[in-house]
Structure formats: C-alpha cells, structure tokens
VEXGU-651106 format. One record per residue (C-alpha): x, y negated, z; residue number from 1; chain. Coordinates in Angstrom, 3 decimals, padded with zeros to 6 digits, always signed. Layout:
# residues N
u X v Y w Z nr NUM kette A .
...
# end
This chain:
# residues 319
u +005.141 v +029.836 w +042.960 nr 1 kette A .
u +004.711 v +027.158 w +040.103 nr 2 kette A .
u +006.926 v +024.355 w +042.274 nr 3 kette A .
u +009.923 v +027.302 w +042.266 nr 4 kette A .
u +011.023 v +026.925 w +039.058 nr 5 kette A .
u +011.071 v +023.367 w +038.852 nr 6 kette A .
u +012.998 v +023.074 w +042.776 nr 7 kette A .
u +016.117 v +025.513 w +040.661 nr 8 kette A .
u +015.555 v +023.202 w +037.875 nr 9 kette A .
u +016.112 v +019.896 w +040.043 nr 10 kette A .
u +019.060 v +021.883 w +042.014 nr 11 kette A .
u +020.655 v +022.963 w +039.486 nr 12 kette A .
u +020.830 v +019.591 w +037.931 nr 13 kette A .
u +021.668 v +017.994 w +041.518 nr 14 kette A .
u +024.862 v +020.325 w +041.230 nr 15 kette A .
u +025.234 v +019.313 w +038.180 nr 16 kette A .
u +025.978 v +015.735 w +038.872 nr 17 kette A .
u +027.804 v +016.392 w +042.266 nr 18 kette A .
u +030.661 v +018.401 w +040.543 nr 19 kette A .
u +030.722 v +015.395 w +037.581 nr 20 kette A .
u +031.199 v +012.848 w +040.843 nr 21 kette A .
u +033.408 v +014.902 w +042.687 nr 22 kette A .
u +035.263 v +015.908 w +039.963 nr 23 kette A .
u +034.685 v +019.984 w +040.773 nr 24 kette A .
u +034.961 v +021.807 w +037.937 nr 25 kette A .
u +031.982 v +023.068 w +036.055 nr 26 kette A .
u +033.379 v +026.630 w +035.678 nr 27 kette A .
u +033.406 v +026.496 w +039.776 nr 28 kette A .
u +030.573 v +024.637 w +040.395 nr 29 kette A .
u +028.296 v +027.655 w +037.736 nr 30 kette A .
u +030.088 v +030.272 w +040.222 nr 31 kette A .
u +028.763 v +028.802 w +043.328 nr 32 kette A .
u +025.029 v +028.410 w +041.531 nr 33 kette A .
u +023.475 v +031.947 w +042.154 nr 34 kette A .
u +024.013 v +031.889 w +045.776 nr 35 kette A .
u +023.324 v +028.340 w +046.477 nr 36 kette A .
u +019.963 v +028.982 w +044.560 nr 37 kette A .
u +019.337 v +032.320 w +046.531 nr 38 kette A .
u +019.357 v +030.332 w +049.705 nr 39 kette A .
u +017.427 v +027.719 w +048.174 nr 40 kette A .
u +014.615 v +030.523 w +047.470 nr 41 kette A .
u +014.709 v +031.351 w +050.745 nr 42 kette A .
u +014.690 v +028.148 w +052.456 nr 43 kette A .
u +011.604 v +026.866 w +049.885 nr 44 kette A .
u +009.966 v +030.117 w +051.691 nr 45 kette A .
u +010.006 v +028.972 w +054.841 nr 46 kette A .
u +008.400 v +025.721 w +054.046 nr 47 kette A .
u +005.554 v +027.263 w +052.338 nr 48 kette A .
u +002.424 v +027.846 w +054.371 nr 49 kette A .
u +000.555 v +030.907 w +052.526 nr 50 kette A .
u +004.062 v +032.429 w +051.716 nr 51 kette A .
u +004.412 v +032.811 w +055.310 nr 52 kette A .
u +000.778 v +033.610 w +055.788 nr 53 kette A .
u +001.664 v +036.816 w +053.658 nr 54 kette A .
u +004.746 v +037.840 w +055.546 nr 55 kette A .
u +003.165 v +037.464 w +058.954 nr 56 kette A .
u +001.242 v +040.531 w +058.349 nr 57 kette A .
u +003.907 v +042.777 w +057.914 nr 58 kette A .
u +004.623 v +044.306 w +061.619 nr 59 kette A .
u +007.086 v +041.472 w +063.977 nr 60 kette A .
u +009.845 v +044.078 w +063.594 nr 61 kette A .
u +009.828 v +044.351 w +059.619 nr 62 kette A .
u +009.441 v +040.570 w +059.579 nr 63 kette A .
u +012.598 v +040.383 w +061.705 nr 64 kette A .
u +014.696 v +042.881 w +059.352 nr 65 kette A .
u +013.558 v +041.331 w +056.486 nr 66 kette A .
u +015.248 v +037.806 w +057.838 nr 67 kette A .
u +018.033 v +040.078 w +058.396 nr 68 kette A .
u +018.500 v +040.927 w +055.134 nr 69 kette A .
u +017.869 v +037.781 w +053.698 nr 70 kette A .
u +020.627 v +035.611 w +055.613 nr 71 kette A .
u +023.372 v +037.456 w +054.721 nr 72 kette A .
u +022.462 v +037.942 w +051.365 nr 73 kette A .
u +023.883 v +034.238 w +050.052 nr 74 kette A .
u +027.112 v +034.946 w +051.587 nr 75 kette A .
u +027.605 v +038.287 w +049.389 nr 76 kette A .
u +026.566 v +036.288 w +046.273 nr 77 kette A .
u +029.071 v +033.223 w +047.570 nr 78 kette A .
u +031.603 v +036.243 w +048.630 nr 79 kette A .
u +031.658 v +038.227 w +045.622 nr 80 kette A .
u +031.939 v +035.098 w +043.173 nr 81 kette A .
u +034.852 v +033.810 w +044.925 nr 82 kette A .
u +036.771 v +036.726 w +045.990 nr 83 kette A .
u +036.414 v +035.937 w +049.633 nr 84 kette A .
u +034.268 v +038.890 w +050.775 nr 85 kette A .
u +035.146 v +040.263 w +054.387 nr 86 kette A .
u +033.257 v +042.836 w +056.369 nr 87 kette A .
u +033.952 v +041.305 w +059.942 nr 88 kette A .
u +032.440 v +038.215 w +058.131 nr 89 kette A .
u +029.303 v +040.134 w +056.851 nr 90 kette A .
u +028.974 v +041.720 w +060.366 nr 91 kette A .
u +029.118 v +038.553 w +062.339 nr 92 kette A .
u +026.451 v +036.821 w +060.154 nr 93 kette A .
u +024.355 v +040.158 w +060.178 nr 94 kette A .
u +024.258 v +040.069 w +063.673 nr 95 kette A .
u +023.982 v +036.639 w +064.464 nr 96 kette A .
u +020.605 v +036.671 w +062.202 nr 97 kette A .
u +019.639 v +040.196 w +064.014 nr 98 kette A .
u +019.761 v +038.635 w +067.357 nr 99 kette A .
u +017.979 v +035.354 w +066.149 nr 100 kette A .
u +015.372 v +037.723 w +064.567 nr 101 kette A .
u +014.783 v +040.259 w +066.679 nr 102 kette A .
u +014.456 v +037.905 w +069.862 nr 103 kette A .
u +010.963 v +037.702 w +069.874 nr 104 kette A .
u +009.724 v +041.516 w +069.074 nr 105 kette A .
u +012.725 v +042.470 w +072.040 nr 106 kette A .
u +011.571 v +040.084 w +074.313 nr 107 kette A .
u +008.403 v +037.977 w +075.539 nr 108 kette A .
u +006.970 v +035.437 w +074.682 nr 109 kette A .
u +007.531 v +032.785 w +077.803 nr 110 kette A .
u +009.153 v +029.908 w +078.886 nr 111 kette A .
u +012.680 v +030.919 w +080.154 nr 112 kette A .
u +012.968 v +033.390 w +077.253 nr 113 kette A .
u +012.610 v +030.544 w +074.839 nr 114 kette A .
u +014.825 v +028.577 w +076.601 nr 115 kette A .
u +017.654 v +030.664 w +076.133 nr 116 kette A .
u +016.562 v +031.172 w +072.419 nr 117 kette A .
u +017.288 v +027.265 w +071.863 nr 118 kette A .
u +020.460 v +027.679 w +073.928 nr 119 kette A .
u +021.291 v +030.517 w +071.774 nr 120 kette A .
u +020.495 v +028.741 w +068.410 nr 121 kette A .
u +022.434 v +025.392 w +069.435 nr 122 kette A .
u +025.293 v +027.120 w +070.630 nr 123 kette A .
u +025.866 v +029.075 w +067.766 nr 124 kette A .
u +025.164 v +025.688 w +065.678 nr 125 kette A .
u +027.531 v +023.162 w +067.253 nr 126 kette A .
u +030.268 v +025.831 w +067.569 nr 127 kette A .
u +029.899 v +026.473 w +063.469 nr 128 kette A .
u +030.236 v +030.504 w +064.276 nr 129 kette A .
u +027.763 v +030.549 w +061.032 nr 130 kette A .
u +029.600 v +028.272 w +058.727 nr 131 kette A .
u +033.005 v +029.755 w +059.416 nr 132 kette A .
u +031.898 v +033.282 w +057.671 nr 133 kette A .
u +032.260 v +031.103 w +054.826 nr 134 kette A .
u +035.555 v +030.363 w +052.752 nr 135 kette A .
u +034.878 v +026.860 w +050.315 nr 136 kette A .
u +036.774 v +027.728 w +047.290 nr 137 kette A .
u +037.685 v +023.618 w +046.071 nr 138 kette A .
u +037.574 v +020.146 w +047.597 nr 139 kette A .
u +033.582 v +019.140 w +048.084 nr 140 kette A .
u +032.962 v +022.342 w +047.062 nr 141 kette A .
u +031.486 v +023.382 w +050.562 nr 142 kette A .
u +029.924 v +027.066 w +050.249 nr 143 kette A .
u +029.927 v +026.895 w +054.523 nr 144 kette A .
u +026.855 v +024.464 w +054.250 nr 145 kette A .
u +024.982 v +028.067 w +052.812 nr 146 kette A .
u +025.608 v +029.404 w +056.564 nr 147 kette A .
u +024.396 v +026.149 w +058.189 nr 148 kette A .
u +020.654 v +026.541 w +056.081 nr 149 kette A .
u +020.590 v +029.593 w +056.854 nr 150 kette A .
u +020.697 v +029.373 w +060.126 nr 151 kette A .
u +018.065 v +026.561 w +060.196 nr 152 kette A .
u +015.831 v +028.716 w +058.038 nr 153 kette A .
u +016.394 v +032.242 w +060.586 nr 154 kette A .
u +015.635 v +030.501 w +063.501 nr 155 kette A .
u +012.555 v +028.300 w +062.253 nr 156 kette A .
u +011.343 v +032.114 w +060.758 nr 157 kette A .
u +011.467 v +033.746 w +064.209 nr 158 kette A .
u +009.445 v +030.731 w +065.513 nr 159 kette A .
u +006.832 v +029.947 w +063.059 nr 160 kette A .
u +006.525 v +033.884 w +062.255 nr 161 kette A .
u +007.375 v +035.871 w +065.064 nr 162 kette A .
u +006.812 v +033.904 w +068.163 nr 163 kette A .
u +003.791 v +032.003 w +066.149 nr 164 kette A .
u +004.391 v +028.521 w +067.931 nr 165 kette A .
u +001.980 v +026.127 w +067.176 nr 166 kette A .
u +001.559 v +022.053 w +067.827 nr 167 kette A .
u +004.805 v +021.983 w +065.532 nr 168 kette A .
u +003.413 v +020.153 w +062.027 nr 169 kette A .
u +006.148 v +021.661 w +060.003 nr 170 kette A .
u +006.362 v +021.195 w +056.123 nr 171 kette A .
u +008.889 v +019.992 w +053.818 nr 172 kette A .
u +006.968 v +017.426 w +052.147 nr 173 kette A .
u +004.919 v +014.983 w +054.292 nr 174 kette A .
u +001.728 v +013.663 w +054.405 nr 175 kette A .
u +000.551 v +009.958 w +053.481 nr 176 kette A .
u -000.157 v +008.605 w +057.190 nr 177 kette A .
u +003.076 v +010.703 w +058.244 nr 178 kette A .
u +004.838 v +008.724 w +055.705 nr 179 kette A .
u +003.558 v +005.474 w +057.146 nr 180 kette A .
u +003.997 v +006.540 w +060.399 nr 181 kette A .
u +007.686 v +007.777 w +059.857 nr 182 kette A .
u +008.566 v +004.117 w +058.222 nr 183 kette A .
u +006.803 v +002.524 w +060.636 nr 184 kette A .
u +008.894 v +003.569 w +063.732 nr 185 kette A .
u +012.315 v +003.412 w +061.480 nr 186 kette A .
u +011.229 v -000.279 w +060.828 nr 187 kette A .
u +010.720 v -000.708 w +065.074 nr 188 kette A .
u +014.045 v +000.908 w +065.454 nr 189 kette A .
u +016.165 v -001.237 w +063.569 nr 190 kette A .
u +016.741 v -004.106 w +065.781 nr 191 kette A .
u +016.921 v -001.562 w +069.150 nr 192 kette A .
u +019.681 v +000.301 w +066.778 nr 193 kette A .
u +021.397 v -003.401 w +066.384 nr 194 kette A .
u +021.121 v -003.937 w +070.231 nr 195 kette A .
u +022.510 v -000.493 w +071.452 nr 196 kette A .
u +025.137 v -000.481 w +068.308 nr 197 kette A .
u +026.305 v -004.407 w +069.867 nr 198 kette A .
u +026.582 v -002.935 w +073.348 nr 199 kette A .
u +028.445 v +000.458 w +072.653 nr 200 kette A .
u +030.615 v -001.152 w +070.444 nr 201 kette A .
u +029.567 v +000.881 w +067.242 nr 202 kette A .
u +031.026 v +000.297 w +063.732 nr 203 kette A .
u +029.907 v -002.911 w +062.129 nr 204 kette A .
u +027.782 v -003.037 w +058.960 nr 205 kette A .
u +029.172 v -003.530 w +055.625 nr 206 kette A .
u +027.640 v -004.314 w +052.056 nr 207 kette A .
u +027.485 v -001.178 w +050.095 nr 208 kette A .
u +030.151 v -001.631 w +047.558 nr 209 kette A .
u +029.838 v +001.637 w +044.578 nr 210 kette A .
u +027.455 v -000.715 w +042.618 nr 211 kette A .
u +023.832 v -000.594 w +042.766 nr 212 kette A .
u +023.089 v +001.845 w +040.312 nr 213 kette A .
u +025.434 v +004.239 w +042.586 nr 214 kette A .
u +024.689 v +003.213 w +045.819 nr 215 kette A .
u +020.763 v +003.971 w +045.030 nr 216 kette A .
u +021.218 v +007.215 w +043.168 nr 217 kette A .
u +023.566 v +007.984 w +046.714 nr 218 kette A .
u +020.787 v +006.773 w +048.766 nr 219 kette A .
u +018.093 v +008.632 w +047.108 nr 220 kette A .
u +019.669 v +011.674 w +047.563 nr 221 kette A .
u +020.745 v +011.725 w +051.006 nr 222 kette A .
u +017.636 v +010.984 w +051.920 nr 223 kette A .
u +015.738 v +013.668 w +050.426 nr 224 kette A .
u +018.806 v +016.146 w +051.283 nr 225 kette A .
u +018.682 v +015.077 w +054.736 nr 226 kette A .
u +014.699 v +014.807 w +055.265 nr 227 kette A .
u +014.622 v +018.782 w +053.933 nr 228 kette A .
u +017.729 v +020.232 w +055.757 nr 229 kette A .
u +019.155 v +018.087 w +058.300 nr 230 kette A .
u +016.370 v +016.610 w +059.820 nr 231 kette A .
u +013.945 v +019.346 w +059.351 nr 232 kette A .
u +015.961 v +021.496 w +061.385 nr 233 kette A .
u +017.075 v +019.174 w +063.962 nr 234 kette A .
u +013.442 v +017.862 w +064.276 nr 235 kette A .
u +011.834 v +021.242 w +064.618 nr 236 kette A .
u +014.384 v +022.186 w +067.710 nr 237 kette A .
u +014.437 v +018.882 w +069.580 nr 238 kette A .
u +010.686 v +017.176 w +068.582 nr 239 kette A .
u +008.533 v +020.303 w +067.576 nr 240 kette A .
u +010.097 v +022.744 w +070.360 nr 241 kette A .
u +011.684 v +020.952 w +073.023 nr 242 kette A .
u +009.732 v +017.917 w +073.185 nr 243 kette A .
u +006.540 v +019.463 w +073.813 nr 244 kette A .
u +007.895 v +022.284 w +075.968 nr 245 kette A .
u +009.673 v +019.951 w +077.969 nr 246 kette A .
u +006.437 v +017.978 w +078.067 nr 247 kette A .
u +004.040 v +020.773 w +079.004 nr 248 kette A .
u +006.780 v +021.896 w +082.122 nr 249 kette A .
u +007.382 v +018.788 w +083.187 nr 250 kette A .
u +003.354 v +017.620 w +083.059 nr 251 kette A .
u +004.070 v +014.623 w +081.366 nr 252 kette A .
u +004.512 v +014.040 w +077.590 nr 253 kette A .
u +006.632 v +010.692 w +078.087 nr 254 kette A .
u +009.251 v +012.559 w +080.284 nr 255 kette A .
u +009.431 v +015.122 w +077.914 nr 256 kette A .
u +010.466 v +012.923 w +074.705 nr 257 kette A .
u +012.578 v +010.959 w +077.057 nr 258 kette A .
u +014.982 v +014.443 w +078.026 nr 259 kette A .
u +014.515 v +015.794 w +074.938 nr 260 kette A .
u +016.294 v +012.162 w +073.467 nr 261 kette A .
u +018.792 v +012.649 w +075.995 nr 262 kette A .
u +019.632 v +016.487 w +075.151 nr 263 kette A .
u +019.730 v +015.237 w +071.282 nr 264 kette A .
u +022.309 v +012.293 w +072.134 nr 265 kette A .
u +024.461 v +014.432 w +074.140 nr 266 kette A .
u +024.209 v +017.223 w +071.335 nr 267 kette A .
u +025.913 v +014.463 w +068.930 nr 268 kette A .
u +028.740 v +014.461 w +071.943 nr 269 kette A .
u +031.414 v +016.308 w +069.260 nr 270 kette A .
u +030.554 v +014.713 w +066.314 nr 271 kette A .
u +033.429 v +013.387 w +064.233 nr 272 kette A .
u +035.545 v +012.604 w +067.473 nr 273 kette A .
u +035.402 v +014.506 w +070.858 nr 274 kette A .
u +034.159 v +013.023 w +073.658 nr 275 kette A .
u +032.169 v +010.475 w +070.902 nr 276 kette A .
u +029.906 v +008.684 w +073.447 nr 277 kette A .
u +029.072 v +005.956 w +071.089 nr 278 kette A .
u +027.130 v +008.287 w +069.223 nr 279 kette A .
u +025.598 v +010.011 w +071.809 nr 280 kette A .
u +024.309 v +007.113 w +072.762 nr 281 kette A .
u +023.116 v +005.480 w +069.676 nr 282 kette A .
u +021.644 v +009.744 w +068.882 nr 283 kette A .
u +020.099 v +009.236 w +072.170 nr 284 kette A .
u +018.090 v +005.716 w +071.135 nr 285 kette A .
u +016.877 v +006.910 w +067.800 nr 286 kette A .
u +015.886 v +010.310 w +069.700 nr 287 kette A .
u +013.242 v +007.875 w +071.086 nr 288 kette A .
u +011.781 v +006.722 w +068.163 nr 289 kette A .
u +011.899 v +010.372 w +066.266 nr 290 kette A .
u +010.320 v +011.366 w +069.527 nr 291 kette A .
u +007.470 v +008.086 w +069.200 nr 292 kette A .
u +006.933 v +009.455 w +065.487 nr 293 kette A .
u +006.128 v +012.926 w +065.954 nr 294 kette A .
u +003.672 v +012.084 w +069.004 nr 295 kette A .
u +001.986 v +009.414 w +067.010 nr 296 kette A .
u +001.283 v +012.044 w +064.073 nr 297 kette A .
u +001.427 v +015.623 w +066.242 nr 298 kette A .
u +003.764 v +016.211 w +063.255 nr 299 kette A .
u +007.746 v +016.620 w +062.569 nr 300 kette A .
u +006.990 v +015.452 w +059.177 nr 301 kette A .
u +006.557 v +012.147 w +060.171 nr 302 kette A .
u +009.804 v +012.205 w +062.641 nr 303 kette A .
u +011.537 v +013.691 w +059.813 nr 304 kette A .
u +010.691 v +010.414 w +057.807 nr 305 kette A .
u +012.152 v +008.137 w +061.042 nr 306 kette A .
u +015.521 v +010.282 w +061.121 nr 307 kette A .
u +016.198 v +010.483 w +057.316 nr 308 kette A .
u +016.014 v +006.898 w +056.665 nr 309 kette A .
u +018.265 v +006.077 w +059.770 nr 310 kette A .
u +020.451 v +008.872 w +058.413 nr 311 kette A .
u +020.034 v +007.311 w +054.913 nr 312 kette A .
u +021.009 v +003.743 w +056.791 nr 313 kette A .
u +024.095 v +004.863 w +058.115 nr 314 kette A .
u +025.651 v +006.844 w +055.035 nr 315 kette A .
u +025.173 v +003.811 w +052.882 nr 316 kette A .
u +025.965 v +000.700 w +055.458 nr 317 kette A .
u +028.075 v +001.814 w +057.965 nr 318 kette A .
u +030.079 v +004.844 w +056.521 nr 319 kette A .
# end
C-alpha cells in the first residue's frame, strides 16, 4: 500500500508533462486525472502478489463480479467528466468484462476452453470493441487507452485469480537476473532484427533528432510505459499462456515458442497498414527472442525486458 501513493504521485506528474508537450490543456488534462488514476489503482492491483492473495479467497464468482465492477468503473469517471456517457457504451464494456470474468467459474478448466478464452480476448483486442466505448475529448488526449488496460488487467485477473495458472512469472517490476537476461537476448536480437529488417525491406534507421535531453526523457518513458502495459499484456498471452500451452500439447517446448512467434507476427498483420507483412514478419523474429527470454528465466518479466527495449528501439530510431 506504501508504493500507491507515490505510483499517483509519479502519474500524475507523467500527465503533467505530457499535456505541457502536447500542448493539452491543463484544465483538460485535471478532468481526465480521476479516471486515469482509478484504472491505474486497479491495474497496480493486479501486479501485486498478496493483494491478489487476499482477493483469491473471496468465492470465483464474487471475484468475477468484482472485476465486473471494476472495468467499467474508469469509463463512468472518463464519461461523466467529459460529457460522453452512453448506456449502450456502459453495457458493452459491462459485458465484455462479465464474459471475460465469468469464463472460468461458467466453464472448466481445460485445454479447448482456454483456447477459446485467448481467441476471445484477442479478438475483442485487435478489433478495439473495448477502446471504442471511449470518446477522447482533445488531440493526444486519448481516454480509449483506459479501455485497452482494462482489458489487459480483466483478462490477466480471470487467469492469475480464477483459473489460477501457474509457470507464468508475472510482476510488474523484474528481478536482477531477469533484467540481465531480458538485455541479454535484446542485445542477440539486434543484428537478426538488422538481417530480417534488410530482407523485408523495413524502414531504415535514422539519428534521433528532438535533442538528447528529449530524446532520453522520450526513451525513458516509453520504455517503462511499454514494459508495464504493452508488453506485460502481450507477454502474458503469447509467452506466459500460449507458449507453454502450445508447448505442453505439442510435447515439445521449442515448437511451442516457435508457433507461438508465428501467432504473435501474424497478430501484428493490421498494424498501421492492412495486410502489413513487414511487420508481421519482423513481430514474428523478435517473438523468438521474447520467447528465448522467458524460457531462459521461466519468467515474462524477463521477456518483458527483451520486448520493451525493442519497442523502446523502434519509437526512437525508426519512427
């Protein structure tokens, strides 16, 4: 409970210097902060162990209402500071978290029915059904992003609380040697990333160009934004879940990480451009190496590290 405090503190100062450098307006930018720090309550939940620990003993069903409750509750803060409040909005959110909660206590706990739950989850993610509840009230000013961590967070609940998987290593802050190992395999991937960007054709590096001072302050915090949200999630579906089911059905743990690379290229298939095979295939390569990382450590936190920094990479070099 102590770190709470200080995580508003930081994200309220984060916001702080987002609306200064996109030029939102403070007035906006102090209407979007209650909901964007509900979320950020909840989310901090899910990443704490003996928080969890505490919830889990509640009955599966209460456990699944209470996740209910607490993913549409951002978008009536968001809503009702911005005017945009909609019922067929607050119903499609409600019962996009009821289904995502309630999968587990309705339904057993085996191989095909998890299947479909990660069918479920990804569909509902690539299509943005969660995000477009959401109305963003200025340029940069992107209140959807609320339904995209929130979506993360349900479906990571149901599995770490309901369906109690294990074998996952999940945590928002890693551990030394899952530091080390997470470097480690970003540093191998860097000249396959040159090889496979050279023979798709991908965009060619450039210099950052903002000024140092900038360019690090940018760096720094895509990195930690994308090791806590992006990459937490995507790691925790494609390494933590897939990966090892994959693994365990297929009886072998290097066929596993190689499909589950494959499923997380192809799931980078709409990105920016549609059909954008250059990034499929380039999502495919570093799959590999996020895949490496969290075998080497048993541990998304350490594949976390790997995709943040090649994340980190791109923003800053090649975007």
């Amino acid at each position: 409970m102590l770190w709470l405090p200080l995580v508003w503190f930081g994200s309220a100062i984060a916001a702080y210097i987002y609306s200064q450098q996109f030029h939102i307006p403070l007035g906006l930018m102090l209407a979007a902060l209650p909901a964007c720090l509900l979320e950020i309550t909840f989310y901090y939940a899910l990443g704490v162990e003996r928080w969890r620990a505490r919830l889990e003993k509640f009955p599966p069903a209460a456990v699944a209402l209470l996740l209910t409750a607490a993913a549409v509750a951002p978008y009536c803060a968001a809503a009702e500071a911005f005017g945009f409040f909609r019922w067929k909005s607050l119903a499609a959110l409600a019962l996009l978290a009821a289904v995502a909660s309630f999968w587990y206590v309705l339904l057993p706990h085996e191989g095909a029915v998890d299947v479909l739950f990660v069918l479920f989850m990804a569909a509902v993610f690539l299509a943005n059904i969660e995000r477009s509840q959401y109305v963003n009230p200025y340029p940069k000013l992107q209140l959807d992003v609320l339904g995209r961590v929130m979506w993360i967070r349900t479906g990571a609940f149901a599995m770490l609380s309901i369906r109690r998987m294990k074998g996952i290593g999940f945590g928002f802050w890693p551990r030394g040697a899952e530091w080390m190992i997470g470097v480690s395999y970003f540093a191998i991937f860097l000249p396959f990333a040159a090889l496979a960007g050279w023979a798709v054709g991908f965009a060619a590096p450039h210099a950052p160009h903002a000024g140092w001072i900038r360019d690090s302050v940018l760096a720094l915090g895509t990195f930690f934004g994308v090791l806590w949200v992006l990459a937490l999630g995507e790691e925790f579906f494609f390494r933590g879940l897939l990966q090892q089911w994959l693994g365990t059905w297929l009886k072998s743990e290097w066929m596993g990480l190689a499909l589950a690379s494959v499923l997380f290229g192809l799931a980078h298939l709409w990105l920016h451009a549609f059909p954008n095979w250059q990034m499929v295939a380039m999502a495919a390569v570093a799959g590999v190496f996020y895949g490496l990382a969290f075998r080497r450590a048993h541990s998304i936190r350490a594949s976390m590290v790997t995709h943040a920094l090649t994340v980190t990479a791109w923003k800053v070099f090649f975007s």
